[in-house]
Structure formats: structure tokens, C-alpha cells
C-alpha positions in Angstrom: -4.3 33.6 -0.7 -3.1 30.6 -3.4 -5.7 29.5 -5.0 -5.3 25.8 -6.6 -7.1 23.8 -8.7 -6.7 20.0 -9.0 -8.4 17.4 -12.0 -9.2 14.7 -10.8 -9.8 12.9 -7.4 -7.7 9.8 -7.8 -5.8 8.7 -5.1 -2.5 10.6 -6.1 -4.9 14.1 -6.0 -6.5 13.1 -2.5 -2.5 12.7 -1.4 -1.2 15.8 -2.5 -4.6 18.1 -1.4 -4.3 16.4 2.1 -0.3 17.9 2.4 -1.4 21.5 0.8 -4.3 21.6 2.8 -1.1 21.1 5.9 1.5 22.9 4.1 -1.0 26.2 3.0 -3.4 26.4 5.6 -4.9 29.5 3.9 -4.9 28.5 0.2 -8.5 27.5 -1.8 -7.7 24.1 -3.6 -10.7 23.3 -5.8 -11.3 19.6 -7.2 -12.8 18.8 -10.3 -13.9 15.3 -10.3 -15.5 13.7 -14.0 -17.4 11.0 -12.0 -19.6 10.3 -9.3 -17.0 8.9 -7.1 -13.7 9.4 -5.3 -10.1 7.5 -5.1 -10.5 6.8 -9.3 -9.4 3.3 -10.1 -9.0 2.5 -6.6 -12.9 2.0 -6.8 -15.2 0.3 -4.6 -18.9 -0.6 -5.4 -21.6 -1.7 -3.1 -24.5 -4.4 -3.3 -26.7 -5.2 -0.2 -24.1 -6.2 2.3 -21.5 -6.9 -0.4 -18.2 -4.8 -0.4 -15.7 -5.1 -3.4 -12.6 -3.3 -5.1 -12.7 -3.8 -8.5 -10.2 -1.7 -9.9 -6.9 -1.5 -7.8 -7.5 -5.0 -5.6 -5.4 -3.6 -2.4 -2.6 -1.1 -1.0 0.9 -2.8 -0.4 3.1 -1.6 2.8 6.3 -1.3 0.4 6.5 2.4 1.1 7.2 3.7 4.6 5.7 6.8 4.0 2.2 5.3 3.0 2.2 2.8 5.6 2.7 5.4 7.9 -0.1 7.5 6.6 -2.6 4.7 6.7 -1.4 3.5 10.1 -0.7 6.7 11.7 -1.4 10.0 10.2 -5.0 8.9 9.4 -7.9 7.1 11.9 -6.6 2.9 10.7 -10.4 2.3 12.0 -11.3 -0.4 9.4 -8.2 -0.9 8.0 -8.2 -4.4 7.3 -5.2 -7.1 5.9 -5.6 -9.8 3.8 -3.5 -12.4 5.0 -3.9 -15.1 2.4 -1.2 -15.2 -0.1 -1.1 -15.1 -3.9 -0.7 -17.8 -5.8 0.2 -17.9 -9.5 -0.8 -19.8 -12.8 0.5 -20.3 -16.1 -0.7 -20.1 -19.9 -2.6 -24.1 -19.4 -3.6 -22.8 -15.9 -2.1 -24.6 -13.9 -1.8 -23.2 -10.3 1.4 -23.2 -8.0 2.4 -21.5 -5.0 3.8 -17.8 -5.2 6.3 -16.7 -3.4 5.8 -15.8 0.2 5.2 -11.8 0.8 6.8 -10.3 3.6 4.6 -7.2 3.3 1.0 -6.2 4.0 -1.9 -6.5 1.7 -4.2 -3.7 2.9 -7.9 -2.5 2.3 -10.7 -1.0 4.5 -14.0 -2.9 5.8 -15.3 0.0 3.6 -13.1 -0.7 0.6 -10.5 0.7 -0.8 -12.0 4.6 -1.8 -11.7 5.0 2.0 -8.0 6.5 1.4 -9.4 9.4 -1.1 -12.8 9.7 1.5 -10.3 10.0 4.3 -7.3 12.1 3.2 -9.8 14.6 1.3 -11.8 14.5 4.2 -8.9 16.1 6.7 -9.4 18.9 4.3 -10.9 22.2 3.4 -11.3 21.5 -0.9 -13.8 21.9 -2.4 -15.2 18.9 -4.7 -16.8 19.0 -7.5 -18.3 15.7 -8.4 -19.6 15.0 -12.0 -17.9 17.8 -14.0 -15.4 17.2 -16.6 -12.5 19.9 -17.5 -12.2 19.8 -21.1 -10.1 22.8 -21.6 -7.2 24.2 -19.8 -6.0 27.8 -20.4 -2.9 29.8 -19.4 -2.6 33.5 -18.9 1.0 34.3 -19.2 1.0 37.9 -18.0 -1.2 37.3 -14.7 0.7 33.3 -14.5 -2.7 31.9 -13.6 -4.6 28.8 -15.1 -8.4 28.5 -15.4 -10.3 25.3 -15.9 -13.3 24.9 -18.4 -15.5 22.3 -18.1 -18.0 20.2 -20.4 -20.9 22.5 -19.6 -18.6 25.9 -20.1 -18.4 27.0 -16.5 -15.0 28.7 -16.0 -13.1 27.8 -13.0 -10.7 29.6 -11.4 -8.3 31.3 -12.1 -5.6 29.2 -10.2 -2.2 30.2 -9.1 -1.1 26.0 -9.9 -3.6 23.3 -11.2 -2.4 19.7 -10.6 -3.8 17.0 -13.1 -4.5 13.8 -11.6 -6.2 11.9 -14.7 -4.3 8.6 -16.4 -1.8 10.1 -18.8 -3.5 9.1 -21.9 -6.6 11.2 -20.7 -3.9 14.2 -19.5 -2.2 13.8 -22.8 -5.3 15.0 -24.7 -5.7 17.8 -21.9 -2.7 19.1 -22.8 -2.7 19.0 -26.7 -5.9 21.1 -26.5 -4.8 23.5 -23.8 -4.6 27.0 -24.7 -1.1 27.6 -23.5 1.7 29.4 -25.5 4.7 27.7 -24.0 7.6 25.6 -25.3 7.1 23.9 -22.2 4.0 22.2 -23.6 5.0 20.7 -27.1 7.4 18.4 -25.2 4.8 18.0 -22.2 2.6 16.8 -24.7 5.1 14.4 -25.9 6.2 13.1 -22.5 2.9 12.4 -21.4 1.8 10.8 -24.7 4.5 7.9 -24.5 3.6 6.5 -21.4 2.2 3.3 -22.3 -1.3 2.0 -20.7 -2.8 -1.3 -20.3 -6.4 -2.0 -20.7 -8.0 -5.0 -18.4 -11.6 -5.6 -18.5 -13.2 -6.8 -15.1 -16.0 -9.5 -13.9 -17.4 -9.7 -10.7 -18.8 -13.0 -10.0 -21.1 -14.0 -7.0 -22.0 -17.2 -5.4 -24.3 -18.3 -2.4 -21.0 -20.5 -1.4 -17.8 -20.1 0.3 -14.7 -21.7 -1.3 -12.5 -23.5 0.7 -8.8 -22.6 -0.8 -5.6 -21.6 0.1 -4.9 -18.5 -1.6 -6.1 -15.1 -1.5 -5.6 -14.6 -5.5 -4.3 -15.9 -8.7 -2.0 -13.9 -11.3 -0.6 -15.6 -14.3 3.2 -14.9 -14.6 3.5 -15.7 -18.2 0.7 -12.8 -19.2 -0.3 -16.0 -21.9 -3.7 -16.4 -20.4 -6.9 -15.0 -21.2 -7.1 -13.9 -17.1 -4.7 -11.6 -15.5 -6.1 -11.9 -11.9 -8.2 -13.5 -9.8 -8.8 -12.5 -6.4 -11.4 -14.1 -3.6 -13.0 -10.6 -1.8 -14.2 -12.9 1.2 -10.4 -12.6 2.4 -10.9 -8.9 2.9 -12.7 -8.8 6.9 -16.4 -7.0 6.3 -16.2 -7.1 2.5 -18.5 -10.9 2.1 -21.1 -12.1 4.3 -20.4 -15.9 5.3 -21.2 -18.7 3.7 -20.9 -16.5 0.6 -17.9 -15.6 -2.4 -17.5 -13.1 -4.7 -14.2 -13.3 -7.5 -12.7 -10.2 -8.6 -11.9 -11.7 -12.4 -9.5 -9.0 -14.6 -8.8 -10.2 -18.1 -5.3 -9.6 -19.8 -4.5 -6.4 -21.8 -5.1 -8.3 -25.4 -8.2 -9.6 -24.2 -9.8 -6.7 -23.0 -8.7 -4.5 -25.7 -10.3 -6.9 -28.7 -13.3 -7.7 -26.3 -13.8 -4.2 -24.8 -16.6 -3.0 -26.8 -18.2 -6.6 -26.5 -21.8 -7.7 -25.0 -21.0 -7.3 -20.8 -23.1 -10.2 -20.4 -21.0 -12.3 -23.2 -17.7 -11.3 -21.7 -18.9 -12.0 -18.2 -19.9 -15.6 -19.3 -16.7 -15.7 -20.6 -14.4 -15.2 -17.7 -16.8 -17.3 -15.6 -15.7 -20.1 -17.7 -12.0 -19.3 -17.5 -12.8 -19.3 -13.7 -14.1 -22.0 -13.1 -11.0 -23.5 -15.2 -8.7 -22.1 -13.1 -9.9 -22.5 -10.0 -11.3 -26.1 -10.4 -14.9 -25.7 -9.8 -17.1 -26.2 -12.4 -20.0 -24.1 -10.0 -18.0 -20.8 -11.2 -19.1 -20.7 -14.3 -22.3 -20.2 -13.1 -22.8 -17.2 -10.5 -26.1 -15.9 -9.1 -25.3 -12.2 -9.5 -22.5 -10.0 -11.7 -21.2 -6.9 -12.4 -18.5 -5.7 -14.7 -16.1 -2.8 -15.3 -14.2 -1.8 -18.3 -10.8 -0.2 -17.5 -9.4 1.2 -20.6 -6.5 2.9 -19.0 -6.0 0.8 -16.3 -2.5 0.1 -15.5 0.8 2.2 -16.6 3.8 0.2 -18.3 6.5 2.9 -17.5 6.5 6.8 -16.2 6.8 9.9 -17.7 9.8 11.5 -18.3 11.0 14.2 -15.7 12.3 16.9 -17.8 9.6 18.2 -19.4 7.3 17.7 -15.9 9.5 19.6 -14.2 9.6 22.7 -16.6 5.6 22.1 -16.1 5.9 23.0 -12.7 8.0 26.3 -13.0 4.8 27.3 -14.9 2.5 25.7 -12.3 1.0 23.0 -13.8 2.1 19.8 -12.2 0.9 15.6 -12.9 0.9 13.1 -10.6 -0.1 9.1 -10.1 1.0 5.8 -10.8 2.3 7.0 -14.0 4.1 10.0 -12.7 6.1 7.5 -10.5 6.4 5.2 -12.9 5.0 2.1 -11.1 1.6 0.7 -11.2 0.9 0.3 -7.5 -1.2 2.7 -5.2 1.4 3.3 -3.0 3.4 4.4 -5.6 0.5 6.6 -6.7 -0.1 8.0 -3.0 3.4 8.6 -2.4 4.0 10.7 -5.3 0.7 12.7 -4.4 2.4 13.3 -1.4 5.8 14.5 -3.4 3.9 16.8 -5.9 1.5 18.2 -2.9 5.3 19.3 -1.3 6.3 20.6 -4.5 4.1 22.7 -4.8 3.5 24.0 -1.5 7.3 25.1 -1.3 7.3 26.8 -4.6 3.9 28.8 -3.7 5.8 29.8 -0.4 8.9 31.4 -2.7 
């Protein structure tokens, strides 16, 4: 019987336990989760009635294979659209009409950790919330892995592991695995050069709608202070009415020389910028918060394939957004899907 352990419950990790759980009917995969919560920066928080995605803001339909998962494959009960379109700004703010998207901008009533809370929950894996692996170990003559975590409980030992955190968190993973490979000095190095973008996030509340035409704001010259601005009362079940809640998410040089900054002083911050974008000096002032700080938030590039492919011929194998090389969630849940494959036809050799 295979037994598999995965890091990680991002959405890329739900993915690829959802097609082993299909593939290997009889095989034990074991998730180790750091936090409290599932789908990783495809996060959703709660407050009173309030829904809101304040990490990955929706999933697109530009891959078939998702779409057809969300649509198809899994119960689209509270799948929702947001039909509004994006708009964009520039480095003096000033806001024009985007371009028109032919594709779908999708979410659940729920929020977005619905994909991880459904795809893990067509499975038989075991999860492990709040327990952080902090050492990975090889055993070359029995080819298994075991897992330690932060408290020093062994886990495993696995026939494959699958490591699902962003790559600079893999990347230090790796370097302090105890594995004699060649495979791993260039693993190591692979993983290390993906580049990351940090983006620190408001969430801003007012006993108001907003009457505007757009669903959200990005600034296409990356000059501004403010990245993105999104209205969460386009999302069906996500605002009450007669209410609005902005998702705000500052630009990488922002966030990374304010990161470490007061919460409150950055919130105040990006209220202002709001209300400057937006045109509505009442923005500056909301009636409730809450903030996120995202320090690996977004990958510039992927990894390169060689050395992840060796990985896998000694079962180890990475997946997300920066696997693919593309900072979307379908990218992400598409290559879960790839790696889940993977792996399931090389435990079947």
C-alpha cells in the first residue's frame, strides 16, 4: 500500500491528493498543513455575515481542465461569477476602462478555500492542521522520506512526499534536508531562483454600497503605491446590502519597506490611497479592518524542470503557481492535477 506524504494544503496539494486519492484508491496520503486553514493564499476569512478572499481575489476559466473540475467534476453549488469587469489605473491614479474579458471570474458564496475544502474533501487524507515540517529526511537504501515537524513527531515513512509551500519556503526545506543526492544541490538552486513578490493587504469596510462600474482596479504601470483594488460586494453572498467591503493589496516595494510597519498605520495608509483612487473621500474612513501580510505572495517566473524532474525519480515532487510558472490559481490547480498524475503512474511502475 503507497504511502504519501504531502506539505502543505494549498490549492496545488488539494489538486493533486484529489487525483491520487482517484488514481491509488488504496494508498495513505498524509497532509501536513503549518496553519489553521486550507487552500493557502487562496484564503478566505469570515466576520458576522461578511465573506472575503484576501489573498488570491478569484479563479479564471483560462484552463479547460479547471473549469471543468469546478463545473463538473465537483458539486458547482455556490459557485458564483463576478461579472463586473476590471478596470485599470495609472501611477497619478487615474482610472480607465480595461479591456473586456472574455472569461469567467469565479469564487464560491463561501469564498474561495471552498476548492481545497472540496477537492480534499472527495478524499480519504488525512490532515493535519497546525503542524509545521521543519526537516525532511531520505533513506536511500529503503527509498522512503519521513517528515519531522516543529514539535519532533516523525511522520511517515513515505514512498513520495509532494511539497506544496511557496518556493522560497521549499527552498529552505530543501537546503536543510537530510538527503545525500546530487539531485538536491541543484534542486536547491532551482527552487531558490524563483523570484517572489511580497504585497501587503487591507481590508476596508463601510456601512455603504458604492455605486461604480467596475469590479476592481489594477494599475498597469506597477508605479503606484496600490496594486489592486477589488469591491467584494460583486461576489453574490460575500456583502450584505447596503454595505462594501475593498479588498486593497499594496505593490511589492511598498509592502516589502512597510511590511514590518504598525497594521493600523499601514491600514490608514491604503485607506487614503483608496479613497484617492476611487474618488470618495468616505474611504479613508471605514468602520471595521483587517489586514494580511503576504510575504511570498505572488511568483515572477517557475522553476526550472530539470532538476524537478530528477526530484521525482527520487520521489520528492513540488507543485503550485510557481511550479507552473504563472501566478494564477488555475495555473496552480492545474499543475496539482499534473504532479497528482505523475506520481500516481510512477507508484503504479
Amino acid at each position: 500500500m503507497p504511502e504519501i506524504g504531502v506539505v502543505g494544503a494549498g490549492s496545488a496539494a488539494a489538486a493533486a491528493t484529489f487525483v491520487l486519492d482517484d488514481a491509488l484508491p488504496n494508498a495513505d496520503v498524509t497532509v501536513l498543513e503549518k496553519s489553521g486553514g486550507l487552500c493557502g493564499r487562496a484564503a478566505t476569512r469570515r466576520h458576522g455575515e461578511l465573506r472575503y478572499d484576501y489573498g488570491a481575489n478569484y479563479v479564471t476559466s483560462d484552463s479547460d481542465r479547471v473549469s471543468e473540475l469546478l463545473t463538473r467534476t465537483l458539486d458547482d453549488d455556490g459557485l458564483v461569477d463576478v461579472t463586473e469587469r476590471i478596470y485599470t489605473f495609472d501611477e497619478t491614479g487615474e482610472v480607465q476602462p480595461g479591456r473586456e474579458s472574455d472569461g469567467n471570474k469565479w469564487s464560491y458564496r463561501e469564498g474561495l478555500t471552498q476548492i481545497a475544502k472540496r477537492l480534499f474533501g472527495r478524499t480519504d487524507a488525512e490532515i493535519h492542521r497546525r503542524t509545521r515540517v521543519e526537516t525532511l529526511r531520505r533513506d536511500s537504501a529503503a527509498e522512503t522520506w519521513t517528515l519531522v515537524d516543529t514539535d519532533g513527531e516523525v511522520w511517515g515513512p513515505f514512498d513520495a512526499v509532494v511539497l506544496n509551500p511557496p518556493a522560497p519556503q521549499t527552498a529552505e526545506l530543501l537546503r536543510g534536508a537530510e538527503w545525500e543526492s546530487p539531485v538536491r544541490e541543484s534542486l536547491v538552486a532551482a527552487v531558490s531562483d524563483v523570484p517572489f513578490r511580497t504585497i501587503w493587504t487591507a481590508v476596508l469596510h463601510y456601512p455603504f454600497e458604492l455605486d461604480l462600474p467596475y469590479y476592481a482596479l489594477v494599475n498597469t504601470d506597477k508605479e503606484h503605491e496600490v496594486g489592486w483594488l477589488s469591491r467584494e460586494a460583486c461576489k453574490p453572498g460575500h456583502v450584505p446590502d447596503g454595505e462594501s467591503l475593498l479588498v486593497v493589496q499594496a505593490n511589492h516595494d511598498w509592502s516589502v519597506e512597510h511590511y514590518d510597519d504598525d497594521p493600523a498605520a499601514n491600514v490608514d495608509a491604503l485607506a487614503t490611497h483608496a479613497s484617492e483612487i476611487v474618488g470618495d473621500e468616505r474611504l479613508a474612513d471605514p468602520d471595521w479592518t483587517d489586514d494580511q501580510g503576504w510575504r511570498y505572495a505572488l511568483p515572477e517566473d517557475g522553476a526550472l524542470a530539470g532538476p524537478l524532474d530528477a526530484a521525482e525519480a527520487e520521489g520528492l515532487y513540488c507543485t503550485g503557481d510557481w511550479v507552473a510558472g504563472e501566478a494564477r490559481l488555475h495555473a496552480a490547480l492545474e499543475n496539482g492535477l499534473e504532479v497528482g498524475e505523475a506520481l500516481a503512474t510512477a507508484t503504479r511502475r
